[in-house]
C-alpha positions in Angstrom: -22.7 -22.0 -18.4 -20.7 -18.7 -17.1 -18.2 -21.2 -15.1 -17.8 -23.4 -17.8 -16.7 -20.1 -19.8 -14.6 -19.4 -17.9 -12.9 -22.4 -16.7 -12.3 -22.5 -20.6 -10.0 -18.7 -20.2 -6.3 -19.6 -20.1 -4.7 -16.5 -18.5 -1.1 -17.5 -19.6 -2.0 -17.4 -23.1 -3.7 -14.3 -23.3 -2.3 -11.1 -24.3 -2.6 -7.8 -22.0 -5.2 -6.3 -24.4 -7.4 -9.4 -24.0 -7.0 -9.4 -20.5 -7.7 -6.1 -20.1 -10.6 -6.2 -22.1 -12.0 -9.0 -19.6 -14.6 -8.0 -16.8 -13.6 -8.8 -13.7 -16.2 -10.8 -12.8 -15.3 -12.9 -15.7 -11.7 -14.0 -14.4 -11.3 -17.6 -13.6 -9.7 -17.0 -10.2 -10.1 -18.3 -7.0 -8.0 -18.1 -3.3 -8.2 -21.8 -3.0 -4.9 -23.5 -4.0 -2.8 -20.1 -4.4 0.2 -19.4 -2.2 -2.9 -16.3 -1.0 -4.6 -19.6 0.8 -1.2 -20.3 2.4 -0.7 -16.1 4.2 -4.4 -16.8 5.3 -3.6 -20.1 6.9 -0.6 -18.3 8.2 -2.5 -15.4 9.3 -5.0 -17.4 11.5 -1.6 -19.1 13.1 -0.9 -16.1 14.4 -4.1 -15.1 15.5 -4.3 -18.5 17.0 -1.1 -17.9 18.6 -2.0 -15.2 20.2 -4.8 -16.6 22.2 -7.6 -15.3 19.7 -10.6 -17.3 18.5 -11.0 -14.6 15.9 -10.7 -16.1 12.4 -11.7 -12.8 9.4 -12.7 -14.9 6.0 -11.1 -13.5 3.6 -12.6 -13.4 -0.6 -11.4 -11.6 -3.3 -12.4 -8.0 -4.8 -10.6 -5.1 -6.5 -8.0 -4.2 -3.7 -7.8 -4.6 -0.2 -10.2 -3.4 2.1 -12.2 -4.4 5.4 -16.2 -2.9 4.8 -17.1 -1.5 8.0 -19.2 -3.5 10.2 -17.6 -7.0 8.4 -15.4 -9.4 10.4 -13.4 -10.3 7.2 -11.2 -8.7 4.2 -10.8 -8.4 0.1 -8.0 -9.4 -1.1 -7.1 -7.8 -4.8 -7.6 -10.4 -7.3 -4.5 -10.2 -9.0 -2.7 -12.4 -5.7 -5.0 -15.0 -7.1 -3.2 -15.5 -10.2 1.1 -14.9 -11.5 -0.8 -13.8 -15.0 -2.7 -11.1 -13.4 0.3 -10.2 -11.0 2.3 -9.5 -14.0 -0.5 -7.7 -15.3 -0.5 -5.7 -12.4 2.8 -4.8 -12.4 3.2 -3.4 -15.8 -0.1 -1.4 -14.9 0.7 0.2 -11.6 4.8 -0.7 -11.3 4.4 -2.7 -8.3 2.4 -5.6 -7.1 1.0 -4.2 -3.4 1.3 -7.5 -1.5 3.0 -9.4 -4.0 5.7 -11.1 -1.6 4.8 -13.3 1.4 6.6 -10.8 3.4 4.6 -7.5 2.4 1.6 -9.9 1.7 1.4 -10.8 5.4 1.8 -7.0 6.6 -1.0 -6.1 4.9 -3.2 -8.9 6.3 -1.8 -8.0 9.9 -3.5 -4.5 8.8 -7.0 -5.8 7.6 -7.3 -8.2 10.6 -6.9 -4.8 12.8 -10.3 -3.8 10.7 -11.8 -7.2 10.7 -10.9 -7.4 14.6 -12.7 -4.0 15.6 -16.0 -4.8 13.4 -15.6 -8.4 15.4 -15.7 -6.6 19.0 -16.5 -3.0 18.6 -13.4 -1.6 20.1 -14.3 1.6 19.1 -17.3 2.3 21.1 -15.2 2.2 23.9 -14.3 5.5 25.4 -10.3 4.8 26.0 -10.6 3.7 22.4 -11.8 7.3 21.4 -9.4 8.8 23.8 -6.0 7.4 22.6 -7.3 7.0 18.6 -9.7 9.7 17.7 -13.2 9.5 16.7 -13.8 6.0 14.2 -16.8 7.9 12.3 -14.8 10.8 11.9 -14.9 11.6 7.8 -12.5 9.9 5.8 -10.3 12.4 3.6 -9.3 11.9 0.3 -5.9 12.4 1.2 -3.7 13.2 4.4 -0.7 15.3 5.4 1.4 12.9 7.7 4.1 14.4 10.1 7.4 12.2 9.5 8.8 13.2 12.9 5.7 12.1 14.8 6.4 9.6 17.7 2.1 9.1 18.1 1.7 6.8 15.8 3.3 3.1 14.9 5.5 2.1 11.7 4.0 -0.9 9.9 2.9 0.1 6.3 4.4 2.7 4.5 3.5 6.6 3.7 2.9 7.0 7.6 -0.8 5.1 7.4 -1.4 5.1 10.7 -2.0 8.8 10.5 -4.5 9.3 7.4 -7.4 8.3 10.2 -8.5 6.7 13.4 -9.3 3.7 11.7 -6.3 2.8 10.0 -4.1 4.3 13.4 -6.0 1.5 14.9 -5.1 -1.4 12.5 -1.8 -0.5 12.5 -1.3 -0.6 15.6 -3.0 -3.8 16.0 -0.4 -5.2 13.2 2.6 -4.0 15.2 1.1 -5.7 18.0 0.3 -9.4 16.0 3.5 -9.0 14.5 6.4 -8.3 17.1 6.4 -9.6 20.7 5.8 -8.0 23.6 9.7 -6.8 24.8 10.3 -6.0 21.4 7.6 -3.5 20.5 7.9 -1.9 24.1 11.7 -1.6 23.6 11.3 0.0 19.6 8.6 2.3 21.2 9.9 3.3 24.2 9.6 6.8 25.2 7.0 7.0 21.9 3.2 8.0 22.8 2.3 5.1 20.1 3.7 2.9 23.4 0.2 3.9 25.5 -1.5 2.3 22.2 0.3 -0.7 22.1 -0.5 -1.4 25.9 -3.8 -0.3 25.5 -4.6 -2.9 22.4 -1.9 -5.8 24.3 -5.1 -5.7 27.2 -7.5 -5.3 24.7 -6.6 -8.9 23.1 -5.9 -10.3 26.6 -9.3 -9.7 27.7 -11.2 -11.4 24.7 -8.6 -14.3 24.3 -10.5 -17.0 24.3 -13.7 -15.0 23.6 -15.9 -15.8 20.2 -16.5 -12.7 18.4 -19.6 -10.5 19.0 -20.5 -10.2 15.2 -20.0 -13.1 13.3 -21.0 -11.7 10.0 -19.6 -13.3 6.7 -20.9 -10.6 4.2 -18.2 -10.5 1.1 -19.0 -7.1 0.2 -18.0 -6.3 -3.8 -16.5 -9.9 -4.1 -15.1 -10.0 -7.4 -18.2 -12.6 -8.8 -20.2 -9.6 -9.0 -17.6 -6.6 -10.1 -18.9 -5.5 -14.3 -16.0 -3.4 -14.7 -13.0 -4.5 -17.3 -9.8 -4.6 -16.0 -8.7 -1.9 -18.1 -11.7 0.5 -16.9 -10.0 -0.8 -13.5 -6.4 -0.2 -13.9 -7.3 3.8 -16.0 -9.6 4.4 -12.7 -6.4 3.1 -10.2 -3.7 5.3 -12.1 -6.3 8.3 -11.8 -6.4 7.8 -8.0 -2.8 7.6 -7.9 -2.4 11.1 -9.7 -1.1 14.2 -8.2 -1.0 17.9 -9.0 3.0 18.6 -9.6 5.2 19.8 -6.8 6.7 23.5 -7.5 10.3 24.3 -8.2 11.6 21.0 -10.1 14.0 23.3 -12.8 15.3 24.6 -10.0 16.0 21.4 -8.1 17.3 19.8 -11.4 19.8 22.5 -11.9 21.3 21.6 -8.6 22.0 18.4 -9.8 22.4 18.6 -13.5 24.3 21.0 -15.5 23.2 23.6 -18.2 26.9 25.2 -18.3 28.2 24.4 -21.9 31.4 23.0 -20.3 29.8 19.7 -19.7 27.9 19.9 -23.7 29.8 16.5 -24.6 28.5 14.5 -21.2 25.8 12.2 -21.3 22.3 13.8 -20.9 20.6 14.3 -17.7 17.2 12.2 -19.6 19.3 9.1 -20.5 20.9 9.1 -17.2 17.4 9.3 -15.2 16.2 6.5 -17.8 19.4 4.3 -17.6 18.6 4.3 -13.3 15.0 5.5 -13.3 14.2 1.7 -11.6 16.8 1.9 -9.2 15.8 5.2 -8.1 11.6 4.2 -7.7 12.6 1.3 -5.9 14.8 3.1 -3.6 12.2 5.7 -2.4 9.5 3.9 -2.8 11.4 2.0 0.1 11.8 5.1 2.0 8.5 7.3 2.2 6.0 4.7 1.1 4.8 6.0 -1.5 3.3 4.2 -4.5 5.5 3.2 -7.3 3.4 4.7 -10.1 3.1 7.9 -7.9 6.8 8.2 -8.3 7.5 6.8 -11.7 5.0 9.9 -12.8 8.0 12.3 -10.9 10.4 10.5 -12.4 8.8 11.2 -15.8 8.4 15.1 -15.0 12.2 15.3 -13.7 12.9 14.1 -17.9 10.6 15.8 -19.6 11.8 18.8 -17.9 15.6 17.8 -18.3 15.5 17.6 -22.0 13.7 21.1 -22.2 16.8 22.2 -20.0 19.1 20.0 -22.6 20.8 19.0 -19.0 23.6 17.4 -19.0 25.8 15.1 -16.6 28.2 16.7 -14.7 30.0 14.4 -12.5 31.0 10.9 -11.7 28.1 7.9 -12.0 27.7 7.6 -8.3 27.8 11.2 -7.5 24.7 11.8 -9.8 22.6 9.1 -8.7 23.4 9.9 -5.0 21.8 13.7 -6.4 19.1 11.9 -8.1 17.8 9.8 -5.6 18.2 13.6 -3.3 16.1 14.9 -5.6 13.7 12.7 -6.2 13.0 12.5 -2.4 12.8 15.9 -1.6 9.9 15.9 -4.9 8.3 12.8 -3.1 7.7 14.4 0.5 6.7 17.5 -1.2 3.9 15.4 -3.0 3.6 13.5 0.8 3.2 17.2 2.6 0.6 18.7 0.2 -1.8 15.9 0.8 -0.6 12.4 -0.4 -4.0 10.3 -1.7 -4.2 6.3 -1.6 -7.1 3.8 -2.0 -8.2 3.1 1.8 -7.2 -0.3 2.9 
């Protein structure tokens, strides 16, 4: 009777309250027959290409994550559906995964996870010399070092570094994902090279090899998940939060103008508003950061312009070049003092 119900739900015709008033165990959603089957199939190419007989199942839960011990991943519902991806965006601002592009990057990610629960990398002792400890604690947030040459580039916000774990999967990504003379030329002369090597001989010597743990546990698949969507999406936005970077009058008076000789320009508010979107996008690009983390910057930088009654001083270009300046320098701050994401 429960999948007759909700067969019945059309998601296109319902409203955001409805939806959000839906449990997620009630959404008619499924990977079969989505463009999400499709970056799985894709994803077990490459695997396949690679030599590997590894094949992670993949079901669908709240976001992405790969439980420890499981030789699979959760892929976040809304991928399942275009209702639920616009859903998502005008929750959160972005859709984590929502090209095939970014989609597949992730996947490269969770496979790293799935991969190490498959073969138990980690007990190995080069493993623990080159990565850390993997049952080291997991923090709540992490303070990554831009500069660092360690660690790989894959997902954004410098991932690799929040934990041994995820400096494992990333690595792992950059591996499945670029071939050998390219990652040893973009990581030449990096200490993240020794990684790269270390994980190319790891995947030579179980090519061919069925995994040790063959588990198919689908650990908070989205079947069983009580929650509504919008006790979800108020629970996601609070992880997001942040506690406000110092110094932003003084940052904003570097770019905007209190001096009454500029009264009659536009405002420093509308202007931010006017190219707020351009200006998430664009750092959002750079550092990694989530696009609600920013957009709640962005929404500091005009409250406190209009308290400031800041006002445009120079040519178009010229003040977005300050904004997006300012807006960065903001971002890192938030980056440096401890920058919290879901785990994936």
């Amino acid at each position: 009777m429960a999948t007759a119900s909700k067969t019945r739900l059309d998601l296109e015709g319902m409203t955001d309250e409805e939806l959000l008033n839906l449990r997620l165990s009630d959404l008619p959603v499924r990977i079969e027959g989505t463009p999400l089957e499709e970056r799985v199939r894709r994803l077990h190419f490459e695997l396949d290409e690679s030599g590997l007989r590894f094949r992670p199942h993949v079901w669908l839960s709240e976001e992405w994550f790969s439980p420890d011990g499981v030789p699979g991943f959760a892929a976040p519902f809304y991928l399942a559906h275009p209702r639920l991806m616009r859903l998502e965006r005008r929750q959160m601002l972005e859709v984590e995964g929502g090209t095939e592009r970014e989609c597949l990057r992730i996947m490269r990610h969770e496979a790293g996870h799935a991969i190490d629960n498959a073969f138990l990398f980690r007990s190995r002792p080069r493993w623990r010399r080159l990565f850390g400890r993997f049952n080291s604690p997991y923090p709540d947030s992490y303070q990554p070092d831009p500069t660092s040459r360690d660690f790989v580039l894959h997902l954004g916000a410098w991932y690799a570094q929040a934990h041994p774990a995820e400096d494992f999967a990333e690595t792992f990504a950059v591996w499945l994902a670029t071939s050998r003379p390219r990652w040893r030329r973009r990581y030449d002369g990096w200490g993240a090279l020794d990684k790269l090597e270390y994980v190319d001989r790891l995947m030579r010597e179980v090519a061919g090899r069925p995994p040790r743990s063959r588990r198919r546990d689908r650990v908070e698949e989205l079947s069983t998940l009580r929650l509504t969507l919008g006790e979800h999406y108020r629970r996601k936005r609070e992880h997001y939060s942040f506690d406000w970077p110092a110094d932003f009058d003084r940052d904003l008076l570097r770019v905007f103008s209190d001096s009454a000789r500029h009264a009659s320009g536009p405002t420093a508010a509308s202007f931010l508003r006017r190219r707020g979107r351009d200006l998430v996008h664009a750092v959002a690009r750079g550092t990694g950061l989530h696009h609600y983390t920013l957009a709640q910057l962005l929404a500091k930088m005009i409250d406190r312009s209009k308290l400031l009654k800041l006002r445009v001083a120079g040519a178009d270009d010229e003040e977005l070049r300050g904004a997006l300046v300012l807006l960065t320098v903001q971002a890192m701050r938030v980056v440096h003092a401890g920058y919290h994401r879901i785990p994936l």
